[in-house]
C-alpha positions as CSV (number, residue, x, y, z in Angstrom):
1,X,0.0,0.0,0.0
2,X,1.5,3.5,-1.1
3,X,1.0,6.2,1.2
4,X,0.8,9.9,0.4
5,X,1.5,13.1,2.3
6,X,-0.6,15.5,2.8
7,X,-0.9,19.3,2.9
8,X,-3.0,21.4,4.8
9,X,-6.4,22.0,3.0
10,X,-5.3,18.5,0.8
11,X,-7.2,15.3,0.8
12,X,-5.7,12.4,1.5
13,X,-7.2,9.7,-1.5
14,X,-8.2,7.2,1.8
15,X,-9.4,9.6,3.4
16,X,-13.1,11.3,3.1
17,X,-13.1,14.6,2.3
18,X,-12.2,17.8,4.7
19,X,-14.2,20.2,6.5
20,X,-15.4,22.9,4.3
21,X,-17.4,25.3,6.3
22,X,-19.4,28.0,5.3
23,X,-19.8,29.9,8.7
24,X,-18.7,29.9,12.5
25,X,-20.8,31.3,15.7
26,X,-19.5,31.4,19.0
27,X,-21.4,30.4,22.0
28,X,-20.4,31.8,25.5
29,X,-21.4,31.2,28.7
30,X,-22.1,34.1,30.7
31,X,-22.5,34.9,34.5
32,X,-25.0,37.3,34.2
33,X,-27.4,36.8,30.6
34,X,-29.1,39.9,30.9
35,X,-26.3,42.4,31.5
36,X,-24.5,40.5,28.8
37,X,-27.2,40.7,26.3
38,X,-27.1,44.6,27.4
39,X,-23.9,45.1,26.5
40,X,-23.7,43.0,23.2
41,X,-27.0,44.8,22.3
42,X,-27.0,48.1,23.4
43,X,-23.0,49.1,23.7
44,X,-21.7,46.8,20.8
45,X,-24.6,47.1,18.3
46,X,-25.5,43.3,17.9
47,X,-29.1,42.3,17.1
48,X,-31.3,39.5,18.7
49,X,-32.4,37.0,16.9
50,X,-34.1,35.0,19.2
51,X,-34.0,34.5,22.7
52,X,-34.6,31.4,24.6
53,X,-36.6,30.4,27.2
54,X,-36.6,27.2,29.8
55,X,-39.2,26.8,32.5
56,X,-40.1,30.4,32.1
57,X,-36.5,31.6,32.6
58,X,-34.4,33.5,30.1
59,X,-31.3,31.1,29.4
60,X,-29.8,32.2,26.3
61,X,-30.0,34.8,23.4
62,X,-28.6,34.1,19.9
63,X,-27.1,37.6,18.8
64,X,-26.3,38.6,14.8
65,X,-24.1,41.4,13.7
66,X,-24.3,41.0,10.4
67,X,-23.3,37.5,9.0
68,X,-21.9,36.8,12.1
69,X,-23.2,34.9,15.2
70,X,-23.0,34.7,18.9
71,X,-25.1,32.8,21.1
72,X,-24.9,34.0,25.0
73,X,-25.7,31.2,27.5
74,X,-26.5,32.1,31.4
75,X,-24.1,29.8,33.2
76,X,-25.7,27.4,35.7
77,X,-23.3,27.4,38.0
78,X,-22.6,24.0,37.8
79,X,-18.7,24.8,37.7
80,X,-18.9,27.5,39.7
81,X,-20.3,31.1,39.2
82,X,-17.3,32.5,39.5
83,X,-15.0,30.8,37.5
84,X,-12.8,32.3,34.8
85,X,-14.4,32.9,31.5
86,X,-12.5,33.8,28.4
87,X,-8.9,33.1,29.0
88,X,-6.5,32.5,26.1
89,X,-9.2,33.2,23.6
90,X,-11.1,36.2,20.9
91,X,-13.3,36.7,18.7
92,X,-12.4,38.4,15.7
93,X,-14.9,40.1,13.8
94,X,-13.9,41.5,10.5
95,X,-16.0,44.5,8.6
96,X,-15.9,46.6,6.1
97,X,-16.9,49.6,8.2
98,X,-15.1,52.4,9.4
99,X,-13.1,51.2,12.2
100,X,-13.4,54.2,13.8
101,X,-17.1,55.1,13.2
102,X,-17.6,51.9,15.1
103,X,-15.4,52.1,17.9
104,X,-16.6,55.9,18.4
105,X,-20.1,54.6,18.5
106,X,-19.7,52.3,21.2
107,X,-17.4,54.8,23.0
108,X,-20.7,57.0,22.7
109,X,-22.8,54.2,24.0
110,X,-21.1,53.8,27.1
111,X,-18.5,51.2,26.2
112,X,-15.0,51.0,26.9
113,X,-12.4,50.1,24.1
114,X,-9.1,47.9,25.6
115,X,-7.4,49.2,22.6
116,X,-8.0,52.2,20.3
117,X,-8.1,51.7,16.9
118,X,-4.6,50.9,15.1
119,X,-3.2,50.4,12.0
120,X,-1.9,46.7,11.8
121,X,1.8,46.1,10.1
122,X,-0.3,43.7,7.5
123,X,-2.5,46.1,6.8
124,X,-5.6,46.1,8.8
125,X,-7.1,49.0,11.5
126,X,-8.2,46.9,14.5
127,X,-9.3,47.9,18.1
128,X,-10.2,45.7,21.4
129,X,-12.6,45.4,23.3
130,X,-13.4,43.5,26.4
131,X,-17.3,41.9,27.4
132,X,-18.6,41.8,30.9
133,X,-16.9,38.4,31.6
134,X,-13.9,38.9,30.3
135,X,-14.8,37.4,26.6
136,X,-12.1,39.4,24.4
137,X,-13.4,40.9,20.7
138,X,-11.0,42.5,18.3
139,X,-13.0,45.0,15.5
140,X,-11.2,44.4,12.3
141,X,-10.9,45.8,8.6
């Protein structure tokens, strides 16, 4: 049997075929759903698309901003309430807005940026920001 090396994004001929996506959401568990939702909504400019409901309780929201997705889940406490949330990762959203128009709108809103907006060295303007539980976005052309 001959075997053949592969490259990422190849195929391997005894292998089935790759992964080929056509979108990625996010789901985060938060400590607090509602100021969450507040500040993806109403400070960050997200819309709802649906929120839902167990046993008459608010548990989650699944959030758009334009082709992208983010569902917010209220943490049970299962693992503890107070645990870390959001180490070692971000969310990178990428537009084709002005950078600065947006990071001045949430500014305006009430939000706080962890960076300002910055021209990258390859060639995109980005800026930080930082959710309630410690979830880290980066804005990006």
């Amino acid at each position: 049997m001959t075997t053949e090396s592969t490259s990422v994004g190849s195929v391997n001929r005894n292998e089935t075929e790759a992964l080929s996506a056509t979108a990625l959401g996010a789901s985060l568990t938060v400590k607090d759903l509602r100021k969450s939702l507040a500040w993806y909504r109403d400070v960050v400019g997200f819309s709802v698309d649906r929120e839902i409901e167990r046993d008459g309780q608010l548990r989650a929201v699944a959030l758009r901003a334009g082709s992208a997705r983010v569902l917010i889940n209220q943490d049970d406490g299962a693992k503890g309430l107070d645990r870390a949330k959001g180490e070692g990762f971000s969310l990178m959203f990428t537009t084709t807005q002005s950078i600065d128009a947006v990071a001045n709108g949430i500014k305006q809103r009430g939000g706080a940026l962890a960076t300002e907006p910055a021209d990258m060295p390859w060639g995109a303007r980005v800026f930080r920001l930082v959710d309630p539980d410690g979830y880290k976005l980066v804005i990006s052309t």
